[in-house]
C-alpha positions as CSV (number, residue, x, y, z in Angstrom):
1,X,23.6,96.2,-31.4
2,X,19.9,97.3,-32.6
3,X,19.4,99.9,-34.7
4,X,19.7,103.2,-34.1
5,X,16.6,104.7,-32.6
6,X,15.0,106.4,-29.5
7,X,13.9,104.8,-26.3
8,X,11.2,107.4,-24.9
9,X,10.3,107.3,-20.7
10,X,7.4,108.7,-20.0
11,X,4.5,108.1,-17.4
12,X,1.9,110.5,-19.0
13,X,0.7,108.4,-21.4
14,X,-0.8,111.5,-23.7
15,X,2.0,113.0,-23.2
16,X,4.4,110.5,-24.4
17,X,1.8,109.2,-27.2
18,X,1.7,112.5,-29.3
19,X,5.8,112.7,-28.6
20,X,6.1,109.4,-30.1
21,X,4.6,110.6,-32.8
22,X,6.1,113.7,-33.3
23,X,9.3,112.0,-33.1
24,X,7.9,109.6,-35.9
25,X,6.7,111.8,-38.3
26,X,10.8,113.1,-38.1
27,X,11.8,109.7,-39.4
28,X,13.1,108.8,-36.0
29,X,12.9,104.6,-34.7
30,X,11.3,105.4,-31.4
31,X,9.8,102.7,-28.5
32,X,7.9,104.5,-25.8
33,X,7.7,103.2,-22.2
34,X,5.5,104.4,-19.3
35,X,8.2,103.8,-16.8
36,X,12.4,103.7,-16.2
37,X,12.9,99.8,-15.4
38,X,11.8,98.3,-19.1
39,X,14.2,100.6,-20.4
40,X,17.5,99.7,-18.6
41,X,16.4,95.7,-19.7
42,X,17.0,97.5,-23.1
43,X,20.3,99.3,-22.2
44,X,23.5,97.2,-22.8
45,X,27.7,98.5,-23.8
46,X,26.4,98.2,-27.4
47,X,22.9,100.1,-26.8
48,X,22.8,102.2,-30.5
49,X,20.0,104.5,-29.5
50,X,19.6,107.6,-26.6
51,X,16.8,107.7,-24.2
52,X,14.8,110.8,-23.8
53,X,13.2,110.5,-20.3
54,X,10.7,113.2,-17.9
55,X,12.4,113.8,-15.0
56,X,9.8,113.1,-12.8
57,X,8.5,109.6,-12.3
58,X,7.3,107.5,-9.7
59,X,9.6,104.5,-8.7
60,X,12.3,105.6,-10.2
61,X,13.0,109.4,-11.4
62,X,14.7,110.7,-14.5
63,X,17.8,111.3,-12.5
64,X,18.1,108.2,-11.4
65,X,17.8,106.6,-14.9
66,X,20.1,108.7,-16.3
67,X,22.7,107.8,-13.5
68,X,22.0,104.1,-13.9
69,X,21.9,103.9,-17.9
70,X,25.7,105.6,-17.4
71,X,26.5,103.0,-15.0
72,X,25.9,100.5,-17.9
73,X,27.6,102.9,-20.7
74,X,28.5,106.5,-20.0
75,X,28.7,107.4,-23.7
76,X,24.7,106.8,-24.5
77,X,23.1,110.3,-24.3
78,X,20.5,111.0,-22.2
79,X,18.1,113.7,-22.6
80,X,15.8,115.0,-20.2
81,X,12.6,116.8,-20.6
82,X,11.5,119.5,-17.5
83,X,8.8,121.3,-16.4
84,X,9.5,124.5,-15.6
85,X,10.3,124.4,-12.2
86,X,12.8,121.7,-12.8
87,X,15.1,123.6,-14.7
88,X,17.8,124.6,-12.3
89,X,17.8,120.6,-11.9
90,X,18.4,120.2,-15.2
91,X,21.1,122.3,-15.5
92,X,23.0,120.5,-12.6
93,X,22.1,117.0,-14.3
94,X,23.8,118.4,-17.7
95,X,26.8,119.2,-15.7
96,X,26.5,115.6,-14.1
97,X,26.6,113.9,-17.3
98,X,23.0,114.5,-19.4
99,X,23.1,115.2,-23.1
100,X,20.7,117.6,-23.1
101,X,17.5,119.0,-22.1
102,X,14.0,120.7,-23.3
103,X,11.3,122.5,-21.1
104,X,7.5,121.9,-21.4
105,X,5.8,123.2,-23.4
106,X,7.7,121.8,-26.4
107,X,7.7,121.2,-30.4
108,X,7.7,118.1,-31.6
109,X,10.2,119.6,-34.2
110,X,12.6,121.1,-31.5
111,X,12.7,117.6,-30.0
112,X,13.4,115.8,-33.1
113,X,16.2,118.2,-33.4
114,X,17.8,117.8,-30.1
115,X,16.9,114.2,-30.9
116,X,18.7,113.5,-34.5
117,X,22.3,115.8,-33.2
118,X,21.9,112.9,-30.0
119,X,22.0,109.9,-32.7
120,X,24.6,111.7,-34.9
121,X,27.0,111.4,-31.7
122,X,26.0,108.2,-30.5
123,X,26.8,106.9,-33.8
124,X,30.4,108.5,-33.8
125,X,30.8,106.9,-30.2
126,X,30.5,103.4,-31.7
127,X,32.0,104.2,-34.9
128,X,35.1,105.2,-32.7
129,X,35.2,101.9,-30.5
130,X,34.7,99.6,-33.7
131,X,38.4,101.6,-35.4
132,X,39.7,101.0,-32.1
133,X,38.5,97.5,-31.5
134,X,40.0,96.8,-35.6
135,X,43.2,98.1,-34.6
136,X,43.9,96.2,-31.4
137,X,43.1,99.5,-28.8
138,X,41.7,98.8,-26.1
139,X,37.8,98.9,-25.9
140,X,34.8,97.8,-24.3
141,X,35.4,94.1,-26.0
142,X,37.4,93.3,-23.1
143,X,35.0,94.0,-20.5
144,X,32.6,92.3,-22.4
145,X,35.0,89.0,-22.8
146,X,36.7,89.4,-19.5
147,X,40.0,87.1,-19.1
148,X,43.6,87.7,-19.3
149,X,44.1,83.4,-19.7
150,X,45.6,82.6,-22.9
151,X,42.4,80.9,-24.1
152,X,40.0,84.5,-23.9
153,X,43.3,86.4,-25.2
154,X,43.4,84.2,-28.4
155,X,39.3,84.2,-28.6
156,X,39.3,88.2,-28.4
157,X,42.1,88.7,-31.4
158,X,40.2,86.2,-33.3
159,X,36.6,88.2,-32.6
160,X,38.7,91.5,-33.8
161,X,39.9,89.8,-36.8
162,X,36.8,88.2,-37.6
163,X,34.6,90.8,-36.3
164,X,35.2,93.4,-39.3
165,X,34.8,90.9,-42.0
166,X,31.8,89.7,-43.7
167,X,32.5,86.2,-43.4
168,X,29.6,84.2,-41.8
169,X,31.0,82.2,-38.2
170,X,30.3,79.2,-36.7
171,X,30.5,79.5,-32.9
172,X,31.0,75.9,-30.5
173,X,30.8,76.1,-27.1
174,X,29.0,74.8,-23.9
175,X,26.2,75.9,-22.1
176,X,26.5,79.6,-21.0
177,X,30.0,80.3,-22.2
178,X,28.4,83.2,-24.3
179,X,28.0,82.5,-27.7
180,X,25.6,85.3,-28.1
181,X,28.0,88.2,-26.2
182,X,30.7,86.6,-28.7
183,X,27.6,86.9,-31.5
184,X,26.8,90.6,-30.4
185,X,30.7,91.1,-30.3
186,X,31.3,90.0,-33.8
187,X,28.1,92.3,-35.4
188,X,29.1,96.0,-33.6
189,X,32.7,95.0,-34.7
190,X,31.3,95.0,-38.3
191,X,30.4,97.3,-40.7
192,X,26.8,95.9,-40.1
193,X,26.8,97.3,-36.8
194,X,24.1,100.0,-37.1
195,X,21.8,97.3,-38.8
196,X,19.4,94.9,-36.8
197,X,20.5,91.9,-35.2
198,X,18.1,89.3,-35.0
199,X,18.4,86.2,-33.1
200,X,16.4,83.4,-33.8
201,X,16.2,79.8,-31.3
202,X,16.4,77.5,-33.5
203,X,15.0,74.8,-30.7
204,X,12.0,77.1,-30.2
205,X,10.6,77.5,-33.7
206,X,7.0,75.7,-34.3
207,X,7.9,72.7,-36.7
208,X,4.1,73.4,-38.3
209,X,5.1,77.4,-39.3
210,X,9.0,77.6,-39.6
211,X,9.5,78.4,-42.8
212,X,6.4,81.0,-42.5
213,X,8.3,82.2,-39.2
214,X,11.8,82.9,-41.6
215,X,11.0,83.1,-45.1
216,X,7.5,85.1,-44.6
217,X,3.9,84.1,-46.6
218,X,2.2,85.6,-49.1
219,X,-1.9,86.2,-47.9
220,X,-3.6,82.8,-48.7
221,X,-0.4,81.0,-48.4
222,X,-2.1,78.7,-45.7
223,X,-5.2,78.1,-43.8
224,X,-5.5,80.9,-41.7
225,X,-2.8,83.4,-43.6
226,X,-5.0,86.0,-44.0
227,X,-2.5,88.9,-44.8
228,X,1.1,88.7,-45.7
229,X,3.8,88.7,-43.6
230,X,7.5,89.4,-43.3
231,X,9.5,87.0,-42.0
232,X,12.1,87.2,-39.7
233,X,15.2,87.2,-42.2
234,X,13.2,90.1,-43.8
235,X,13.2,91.8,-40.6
236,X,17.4,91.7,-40.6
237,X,17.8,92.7,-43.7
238,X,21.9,94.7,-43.9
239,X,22.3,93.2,-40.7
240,X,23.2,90.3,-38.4
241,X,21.0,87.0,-38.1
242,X,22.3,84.9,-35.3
243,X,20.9,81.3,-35.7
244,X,21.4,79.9,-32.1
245,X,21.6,76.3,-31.5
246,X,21.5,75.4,-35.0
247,X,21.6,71.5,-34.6
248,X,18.3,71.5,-33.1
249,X,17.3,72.5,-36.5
250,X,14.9,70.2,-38.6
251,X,16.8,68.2,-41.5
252,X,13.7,69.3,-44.0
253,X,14.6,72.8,-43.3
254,X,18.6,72.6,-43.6
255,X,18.3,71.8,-46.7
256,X,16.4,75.2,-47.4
257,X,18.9,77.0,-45.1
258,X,21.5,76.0,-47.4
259,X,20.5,77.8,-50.6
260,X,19.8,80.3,-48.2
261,X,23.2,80.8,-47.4
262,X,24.4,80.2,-50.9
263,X,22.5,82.2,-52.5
264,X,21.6,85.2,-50.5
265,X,18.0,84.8,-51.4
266,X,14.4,84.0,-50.1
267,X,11.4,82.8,-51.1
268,X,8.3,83.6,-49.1
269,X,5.6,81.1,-48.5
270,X,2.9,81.1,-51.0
271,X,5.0,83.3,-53.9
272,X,7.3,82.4,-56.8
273,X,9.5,85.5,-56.3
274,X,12.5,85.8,-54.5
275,X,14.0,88.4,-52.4
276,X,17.6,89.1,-52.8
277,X,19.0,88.8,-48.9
278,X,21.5,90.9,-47.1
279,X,22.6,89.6,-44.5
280,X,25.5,88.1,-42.0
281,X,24.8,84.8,-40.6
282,X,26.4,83.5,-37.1
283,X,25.4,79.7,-36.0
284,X,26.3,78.5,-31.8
285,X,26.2,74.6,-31.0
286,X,26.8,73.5,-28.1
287,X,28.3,70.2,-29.6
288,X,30.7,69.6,-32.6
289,X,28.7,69.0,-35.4
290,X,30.9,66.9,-37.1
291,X,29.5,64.0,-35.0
292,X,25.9,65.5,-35.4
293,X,26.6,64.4,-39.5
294,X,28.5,61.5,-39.1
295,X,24.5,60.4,-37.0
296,X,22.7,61.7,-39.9
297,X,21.0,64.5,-38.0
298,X,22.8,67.4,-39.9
299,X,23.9,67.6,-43.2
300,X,27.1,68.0,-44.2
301,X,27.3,70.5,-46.8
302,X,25.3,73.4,-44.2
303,X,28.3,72.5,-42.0
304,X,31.1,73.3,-44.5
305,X,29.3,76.3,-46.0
306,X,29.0,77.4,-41.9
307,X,32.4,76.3,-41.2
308,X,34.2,78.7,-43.1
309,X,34.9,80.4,-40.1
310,X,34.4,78.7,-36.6
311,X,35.4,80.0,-33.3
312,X,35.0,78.0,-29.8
313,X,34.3,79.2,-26.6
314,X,36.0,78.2,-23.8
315,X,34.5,76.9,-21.0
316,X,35.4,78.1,-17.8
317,X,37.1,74.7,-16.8
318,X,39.5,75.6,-19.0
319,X,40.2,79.3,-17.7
320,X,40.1,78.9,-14.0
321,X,42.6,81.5,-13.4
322,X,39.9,84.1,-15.0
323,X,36.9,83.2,-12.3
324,X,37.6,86.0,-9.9
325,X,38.0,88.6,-12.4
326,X,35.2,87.8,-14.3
327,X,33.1,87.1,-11.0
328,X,34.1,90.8,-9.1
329,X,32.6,92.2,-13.0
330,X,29.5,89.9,-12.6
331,X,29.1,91.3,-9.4
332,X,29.5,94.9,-9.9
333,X,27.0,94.6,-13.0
334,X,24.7,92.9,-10.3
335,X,25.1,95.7,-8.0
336,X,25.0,98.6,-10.7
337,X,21.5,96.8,-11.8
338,X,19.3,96.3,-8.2
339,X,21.0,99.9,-6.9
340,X,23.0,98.1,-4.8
341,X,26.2,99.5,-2.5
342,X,29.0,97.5,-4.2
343,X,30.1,94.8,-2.4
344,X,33.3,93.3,-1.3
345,X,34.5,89.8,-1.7
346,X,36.9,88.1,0.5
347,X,40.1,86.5,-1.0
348,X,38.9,83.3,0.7
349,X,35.5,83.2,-1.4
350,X,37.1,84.0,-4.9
351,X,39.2,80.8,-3.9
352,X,36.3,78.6,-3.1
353,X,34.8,80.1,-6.3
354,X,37.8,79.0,-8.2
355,X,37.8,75.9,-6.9
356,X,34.0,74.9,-7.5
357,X,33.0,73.2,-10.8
358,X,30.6,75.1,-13.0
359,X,28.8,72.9,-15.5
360,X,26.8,75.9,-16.3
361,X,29.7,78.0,-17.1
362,X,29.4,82.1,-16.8
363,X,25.7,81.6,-16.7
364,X,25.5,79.7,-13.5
365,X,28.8,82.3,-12.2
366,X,26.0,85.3,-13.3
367,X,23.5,83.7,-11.1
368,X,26.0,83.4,-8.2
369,X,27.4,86.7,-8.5
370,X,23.2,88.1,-8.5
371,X,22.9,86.0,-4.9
372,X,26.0,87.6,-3.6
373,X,25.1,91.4,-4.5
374,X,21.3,90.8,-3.1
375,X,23.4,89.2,0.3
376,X,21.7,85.9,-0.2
377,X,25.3,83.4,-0.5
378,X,27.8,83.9,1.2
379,X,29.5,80.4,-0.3
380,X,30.0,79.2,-3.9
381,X,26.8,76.5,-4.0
382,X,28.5,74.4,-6.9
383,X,30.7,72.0,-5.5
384,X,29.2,72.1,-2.4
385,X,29.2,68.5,-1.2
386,X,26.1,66.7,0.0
387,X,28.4,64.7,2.8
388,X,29.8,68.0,4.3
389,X,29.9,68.0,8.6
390,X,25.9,69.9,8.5
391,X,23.2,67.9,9.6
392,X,21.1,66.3,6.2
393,X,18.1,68.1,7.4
394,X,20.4,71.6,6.9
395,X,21.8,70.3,4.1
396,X,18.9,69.8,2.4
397,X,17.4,73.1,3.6
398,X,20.3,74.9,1.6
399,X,19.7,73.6,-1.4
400,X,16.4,74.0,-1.8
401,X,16.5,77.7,-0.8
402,X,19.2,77.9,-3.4
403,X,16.6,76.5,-5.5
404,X,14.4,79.3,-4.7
405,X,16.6,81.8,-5.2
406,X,17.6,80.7,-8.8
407,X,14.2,80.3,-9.6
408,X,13.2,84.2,-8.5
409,X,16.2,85.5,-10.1
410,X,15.4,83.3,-13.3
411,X,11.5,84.9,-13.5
412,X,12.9,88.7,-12.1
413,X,10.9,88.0,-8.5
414,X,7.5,87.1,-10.7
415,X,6.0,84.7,-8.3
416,X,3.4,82.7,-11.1
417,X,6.3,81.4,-12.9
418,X,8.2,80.1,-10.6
419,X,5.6,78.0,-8.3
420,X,4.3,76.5,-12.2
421,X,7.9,75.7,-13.0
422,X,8.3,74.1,-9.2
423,X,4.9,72.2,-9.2
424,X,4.1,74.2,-6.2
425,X,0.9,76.0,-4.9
426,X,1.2,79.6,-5.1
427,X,0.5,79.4,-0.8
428,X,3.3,76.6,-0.6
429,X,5.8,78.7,-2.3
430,X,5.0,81.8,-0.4
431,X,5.3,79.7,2.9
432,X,9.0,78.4,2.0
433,X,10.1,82.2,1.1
434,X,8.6,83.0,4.6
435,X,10.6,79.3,5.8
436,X,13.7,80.9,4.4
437,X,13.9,84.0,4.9
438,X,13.7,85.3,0.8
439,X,12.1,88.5,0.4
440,X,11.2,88.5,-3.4
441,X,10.8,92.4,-3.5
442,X,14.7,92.1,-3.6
443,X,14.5,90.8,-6.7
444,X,14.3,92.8,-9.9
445,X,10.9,93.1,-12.0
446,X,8.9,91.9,-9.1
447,X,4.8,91.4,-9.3
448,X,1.9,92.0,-7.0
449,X,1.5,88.2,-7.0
450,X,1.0,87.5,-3.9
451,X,-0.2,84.8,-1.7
452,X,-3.8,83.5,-1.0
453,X,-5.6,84.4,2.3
454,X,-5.5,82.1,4.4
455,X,-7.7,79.2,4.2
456,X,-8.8,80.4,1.0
């Protein structure tokens, strides 16, 4: 969960500018966006904020936000801002499920207002699901670790028991058995939960600037520091800092990291002063790290002040008899996101599905389930086998438009990435969508990117 704040959708840019800053200069967090579809990539169960949008848009229209942002959670406020012709419209959208609404002309102070009494009640919303989560109730934890198997029942008491405490966790598990919905899980469960959660790759940082990237610098601190900055442990401060894949990190800085976690306190780069540091830390592997020390690549004292609290993730291998539920929720997620009918699925296919291996776990399920909602599988492509009764030529045709349809749904229908990542012309790839029959305006977040002339 992010911190509490205002996600403003508006296409007139003036418009939404000197709102911003009205809205601002009210001590409100607000993000303004020029259209509806950056926004929903921002709306999840856990969403702390409320979204102020116009009601007319291109694309995609206030109305229809609204509806889709409820799809997702129907507890996050909406409000809606009208001409004055629109009003009647508004009314019968308030009655449909928006929080509120305000016709232009309007003060930046009525706004803020409206605005502040939208947070309040947000905040109570979530305040509400945590007690219930603490107590064993049911809440939304359950739809976001779906599974009745006895392995996802005994993960979700431990997240409720953990969840509430301060304790720092260590979280094993494979490839894409969600250690960061289990991460998320753990900080809105927490008393941290209107606080910033900040995750950080630990693969990813640049070896040359990690410390700067973490700890901050002081101006001066290197060549090229020209102003100080705050790093991101700074940035989470009374929050949650997620540290995923933390074997990747470099020995040099574990041992940093340790007195870190010790000591609740940072030192930026370039200064003798430390910062006192509060904070929650959660660490994911996707191996034990037990042999990662016993090879000298971590050491063993960050693992037992990690350990403290360590919590592995199933992977789905192990809870078979939870595919088709957890698919049929993948699927209506898919369908809620590309405004899609919902779909049915035949017993016969949530069989195959159960039946197929999944090395990638829920990730590579996700991607299934966002193929079957856009009507592009109609079979589970895991454990299909390469000796099957189709001719080689067909065989090898179907997996390498499965290829292509990972890849778009992987880079949102953005057609650069994908022919970079496949080594492909940008013609050559536009000629296999056209081969297989893949129209990437299905796809969500496409681009204009579109194919050469011919001969050019």
């Amino acid at each position: 969960m992010s911190a509490p704040h205002v996600l403003l959708v508006d296409d007139d840019a003036d418009l939404r500018a000197s709102t911003e800053q009205a809205l601002d200069l009210a001590g409100l967090v607000v993000e303004g966006l020029p259209e509806a579809e950056p926004a929903l990539e921002r709306i999840t169960a856990g969403f702390a904020g409320i979204v102020i949008t116009d009601i007319r848009m291109p694309d995609m229209d206030g109305l229809t936000l609204m509806t889709r942002i409820h799809e997702i959670d129907g507890d996050i406020p909406v409000i809606l801002i009208t001409g004055h012709g629109d009003v009647p419209l508004a009314v019968r959208a308030m009655r449909e499920g928006a929080h509120d609404f305000i016709e232009k002309p309007f003060s930046g102070a009525q706004l803020a207002s409206i605005a502040a009494r939208a947070l309040s009640y947000r905040q109570l919303v979530l305040d509400n699901r945590r007690l219930r989560a603490v107590a064993g109730q049911a809440d939304d934890l359950e739809a976001r670790l779906v599974g009745r198997s006895n392995a996802m029942v005994a993960l979700r008491r431990q997240v409720r028991t953990v969840g509430p405490s301060d304790a720092d966790v260590l979280l094993i598990g494979d490839t894409g058995t969600g250690k960061e919905v289990v991460a998320r899980a753990l900080h809105d469960l927490s008393a941290r939960a209107a606080r910033p959660f900040v995750a950080i790759t630990c693969s990813a940082l640049p070896d040359t600037l990690i410390e700067s990237e973490l700890f901050g610098h002081e101006a001066g601190a290197f060549p090229g520091a020209i102003r100080a900055r705050m790093g991101k442990f700074d940035h989470a401060r009374g929050g949650t800092i997620l540290l995923d894949d933390i074997a990747a990190m470099p020995l040099a800085l574990q041992g940093k990291m340790l007195r870190v976690l010790q000591d609740r306190v940072i030192t930026p780069l370039g200064s003798n002063v430390q910062h006192d540091l509060d904070v929650r830390f959660i660490a994911t592997s996707r191996v034990a790290l037990e042999p990662e020390v016993a090879a000298g690549r971590f050491r063993a004292d960050l693992l037992y002040r990690l350990n403290a609290v360590s919590l592995r993730l199933p992977p789905l291998s192990e809870r078979v008899e939870d595919i088709p539920a957890l698919f049929a929720r993948l699927l209506a997620e898919a369908c809620a996101r590309h405004r899609l009918p919902a779909r049915s699925v035949l017993p016969e296919f949530l069989a195959e599905l159960a039946r197929a291996e999944w090395p990638g776990n829920v990730r590579e399920l996700r991607n299934v389930a966002e193929r079957h909602a856009l009507g592009l599988e109609r079979a589970p492509q895991a454990d299909t086998p390469l000796d099957d009764a189709r001719p080689l030529a067909e065989q090898v045709a179907a997996y390498e438009r499965k290829l292509l349809v990972d890849a778009l749904i992987r880079y949102k229908g953005a057609l650069k990435p994908v022919y970079e990542s496949m080594g492909l012309s940008r013609k050559a790839l536009y000629d296999k969508l056209l081969k297989h029959g893949i129209d990437k305006a299905h796809f969500h977040g496409q681009t204009l990117d579109m194919p050469p002339e011919t001969g050019a």
